[in-house]
N, C-alpha and C positions, 0 to 999 in steps of 0.2 A: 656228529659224534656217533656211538655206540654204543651197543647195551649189554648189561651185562648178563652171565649166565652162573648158572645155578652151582660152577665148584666153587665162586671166589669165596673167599676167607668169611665175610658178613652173611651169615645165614638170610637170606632174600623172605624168609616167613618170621622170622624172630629177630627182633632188634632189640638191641640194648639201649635201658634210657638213661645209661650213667657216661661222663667223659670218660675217654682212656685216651693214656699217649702213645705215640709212634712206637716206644723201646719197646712195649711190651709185646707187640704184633712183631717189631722188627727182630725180636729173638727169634721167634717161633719160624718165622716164614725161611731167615736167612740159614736155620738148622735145615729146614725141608730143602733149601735150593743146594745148602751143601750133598744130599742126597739123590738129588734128582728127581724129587717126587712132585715138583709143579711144572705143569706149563703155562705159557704166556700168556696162550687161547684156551677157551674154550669151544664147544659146539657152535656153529654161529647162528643159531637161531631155538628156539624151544618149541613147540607147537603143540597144539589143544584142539583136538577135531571131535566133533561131533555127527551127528546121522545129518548128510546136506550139507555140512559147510565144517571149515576146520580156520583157524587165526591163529596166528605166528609169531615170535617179536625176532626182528632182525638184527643184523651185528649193528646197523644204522638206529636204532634207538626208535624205529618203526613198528606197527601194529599192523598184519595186512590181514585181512580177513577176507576170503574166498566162500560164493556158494557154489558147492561142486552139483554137477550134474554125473555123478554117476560114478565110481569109482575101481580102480581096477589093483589087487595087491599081485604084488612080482615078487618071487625068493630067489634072494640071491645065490649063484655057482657056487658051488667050493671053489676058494683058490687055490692052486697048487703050489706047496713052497717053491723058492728057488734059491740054490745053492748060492748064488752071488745075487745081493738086490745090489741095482745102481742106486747112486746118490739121486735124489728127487727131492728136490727146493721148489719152495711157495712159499708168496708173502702173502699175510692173511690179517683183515683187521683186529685193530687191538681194542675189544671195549669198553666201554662205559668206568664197570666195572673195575675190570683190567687197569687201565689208566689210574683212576684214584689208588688203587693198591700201588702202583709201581713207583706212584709220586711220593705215596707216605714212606713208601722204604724207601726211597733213594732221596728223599730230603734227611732223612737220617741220618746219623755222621758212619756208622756203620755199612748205609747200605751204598753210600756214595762209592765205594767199588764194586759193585753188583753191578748187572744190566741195567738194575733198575735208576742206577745214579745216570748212566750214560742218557737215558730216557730224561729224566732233569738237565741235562746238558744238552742234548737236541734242542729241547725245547727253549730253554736261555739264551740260546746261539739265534732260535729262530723267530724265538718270540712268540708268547700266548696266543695271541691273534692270527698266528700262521694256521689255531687248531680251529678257527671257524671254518676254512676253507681249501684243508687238508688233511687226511686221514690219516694216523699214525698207524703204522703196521709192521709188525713181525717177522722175521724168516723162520721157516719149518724145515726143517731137511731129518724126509723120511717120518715125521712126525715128531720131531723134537725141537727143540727151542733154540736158534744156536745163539740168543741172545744180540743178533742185531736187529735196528730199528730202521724207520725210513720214513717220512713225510711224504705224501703222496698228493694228488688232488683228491677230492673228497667226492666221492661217487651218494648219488641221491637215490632213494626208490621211489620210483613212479607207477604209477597207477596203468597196469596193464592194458591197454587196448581193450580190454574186455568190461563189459558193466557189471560182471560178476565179481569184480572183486575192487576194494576200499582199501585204504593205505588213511592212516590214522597217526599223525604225526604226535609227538609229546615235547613242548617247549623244551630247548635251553636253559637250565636258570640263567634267573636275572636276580641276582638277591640284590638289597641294600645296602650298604654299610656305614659305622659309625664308630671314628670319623670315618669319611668318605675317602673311597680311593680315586686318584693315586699318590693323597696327601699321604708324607713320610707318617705311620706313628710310633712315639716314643715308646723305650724299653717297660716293661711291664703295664701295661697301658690295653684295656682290653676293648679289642675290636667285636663294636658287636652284628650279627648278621642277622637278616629278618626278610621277610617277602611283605610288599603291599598286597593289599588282598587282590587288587587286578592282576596280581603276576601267579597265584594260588587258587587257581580254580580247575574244576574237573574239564577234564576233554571227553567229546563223546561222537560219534559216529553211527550212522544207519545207511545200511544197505540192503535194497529192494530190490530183486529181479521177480519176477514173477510175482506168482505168492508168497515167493520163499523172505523171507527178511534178516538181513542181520545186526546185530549192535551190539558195538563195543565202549566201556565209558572206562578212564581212568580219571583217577583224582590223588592228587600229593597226599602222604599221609605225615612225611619228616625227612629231614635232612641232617648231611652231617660234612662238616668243616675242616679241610688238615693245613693247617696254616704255612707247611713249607718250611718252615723255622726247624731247626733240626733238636731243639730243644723245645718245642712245643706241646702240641698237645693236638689231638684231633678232638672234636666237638662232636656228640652225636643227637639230634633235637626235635622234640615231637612239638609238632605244629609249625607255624610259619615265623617264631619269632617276634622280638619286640626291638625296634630301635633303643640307644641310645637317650633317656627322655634331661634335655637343657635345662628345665624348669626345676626340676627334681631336684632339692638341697642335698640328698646324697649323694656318693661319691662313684664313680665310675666301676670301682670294684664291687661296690654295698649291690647297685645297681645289677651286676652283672650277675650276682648271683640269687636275682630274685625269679618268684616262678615265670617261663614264659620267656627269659631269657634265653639268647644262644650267643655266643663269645667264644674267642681265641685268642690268646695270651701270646706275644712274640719276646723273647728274652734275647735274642741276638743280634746286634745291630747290624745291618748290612753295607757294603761297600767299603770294608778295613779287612785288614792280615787278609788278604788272597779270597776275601768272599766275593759273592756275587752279590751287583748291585739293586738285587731285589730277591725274594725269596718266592720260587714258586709254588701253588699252590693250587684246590680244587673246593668247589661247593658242587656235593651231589646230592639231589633232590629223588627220593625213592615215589615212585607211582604203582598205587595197590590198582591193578587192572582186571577187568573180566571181559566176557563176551556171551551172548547166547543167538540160539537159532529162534526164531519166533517168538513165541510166550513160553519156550522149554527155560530148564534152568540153566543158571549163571554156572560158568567153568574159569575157573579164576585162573591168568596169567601171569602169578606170582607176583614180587615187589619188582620193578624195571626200574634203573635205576639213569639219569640223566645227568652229565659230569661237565661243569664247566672250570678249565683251569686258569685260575688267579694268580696274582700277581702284587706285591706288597713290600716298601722301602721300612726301612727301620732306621730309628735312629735313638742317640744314646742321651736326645733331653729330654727334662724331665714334665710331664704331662702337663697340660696348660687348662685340663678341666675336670681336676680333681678339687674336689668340695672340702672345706674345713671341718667337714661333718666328717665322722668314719661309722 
């Protein structure tokens, strides 16, 4: 998968700790597309150098961290206009980021004619599990968006030939869920999400050449949930969540909204009137990261954001482990 960069819509230093649903992003963003003021991509990488070494996060959802030996700046020619540019097309990963936005608005009923709905429809056609091991990507022509998509195989970065430089991967989620997928669950019926603690822990990295040392350490700070359902709700959730608890005499909603919880609410059943037999959907896991050169200080490489897209049948009975209790 990929990572995301610093235009998308979720400020990457400030999150929100309250839900919102789809309509309310999908007004704002589908005014901006009617203007032309987003692209699909952004920059594919951020970087954070310091005196000796400098670290990266790539469109692959990577950390590379380099110690330089020595540094050389170039300034760029003036280009010269030209009267006629040719057409110049490049497909270019779509991230992390990227992806969760395009799924929320095009699970929408609104954005389901946008590019972004054609994006939910590639992937329907080709199935979640085609994005372990295939990169989704963009066309650009000339620097603009033209709105097609394309499944590619999934290119890795590897650890340069060189011992100067570490490549610091950041899981996949793997979250929980409750009930479990890829049991159908019923209308109004909230799903809840959670991480075991083995699946929520810090990554960290150190690179020695010489004397020179470097290290980098991420660790999950919150995640947030877009159920796909076009009447739904995205989830936004600081910590790693609580399952679903059986023992508990209250009721699956009582439960749902106590602290510590994380849940998504489906209201449309799928697989009737012309829908699709499962709703797609995304859990992206935010990692607050940094890096330093030796014992200098921490330069933080913002929220990086990791996106796995889900998958979820509905149906229209009514829940079989709701409590008599409300």
């Amino acid at each position: 998968m990929t990572t995301e960069s610093s235009w998308c819509f979720w400020n990457r230093n400030r999150l929100p700790e309250h839900r919102t649903g789809p309509r309310l992003f999908a007004m704002a963003v589908i005014t901006l597309l009617a203007f032309g003021a987003i692209n699909f991509n952004a920059p594919s990488a951020w970087a954070v150098t310091g005196s000796g070494g400098r670290s990266s996060v790539t469109p692959t959802g990577d950390i590379v961290t380099t110690v330089l030996f020595g540094t050389r700046r170039t300034t760029p020619g003036r280009r010269r206009s030209s009267p006629a540019t040719p057409l110049r097309c490049r497909w270019t990963a779509v991230s992390d980021g990227t992806l969760e936005w395009l799924i929320a608005i095009g699970s929408n009923a609104r954005g389901r004619v946008s590019a972004a709905g054609r994006v939910v429809d590639l992937i329907n056609a080709a199935g979640p599990e085609a994005l372990t091991s295939n990169q989704l990507q963009s066309e650009l022509c000339n620097g603009r968006a033209t709105g097609r998509f394309r499944l590619v195989a999934f290119p890795r970065t590897s650890a340069q030939q060189l011992t100067r430089t570490m490549v610091t991967r950041l899981p996949l989620p793997n979250p929980a869920f409750s009930p479990p997928a890829p049991k159908p669950v019923p209308v109004g019926e909230p799903v809840f999400v959670s991480f075991p603690a083995n699946r929520w822990q810090a990554v960290n990295g150190i690179l020695s050449v010489g004397t020179l040392r470097a290290e980098v350490i991420a660790h999950p700070v919150s995640f947030r949930v877009v159920s796909g359902d076009p009447q739904g709700a995205t989830a936004t959730c600081t910590g790693r969540g609580m399952p679903f608890n059986a023992t508990d005499s209250r009721s699956s909603r009582v439960q749902a909204q106590l602290p510590g919880r994380c849940s998504v609410t489906y209201f449309v059943p799928t697989g009737k009137s012309g829908r699709p037999g499962q709703w797609i959907g995304t859990v992206t896991v935010l990692w607050a990261a940094k890096w330093r050169l030796g014992d200098g200080p921490w330069r933080s490489l913002g929220l990086i954001p990791r996106t796995k897209v889900t998958t979820r049948q509905v149906s229209e009975v009514s829940t079989a482990i709701e409590s008599t209790v409300k």
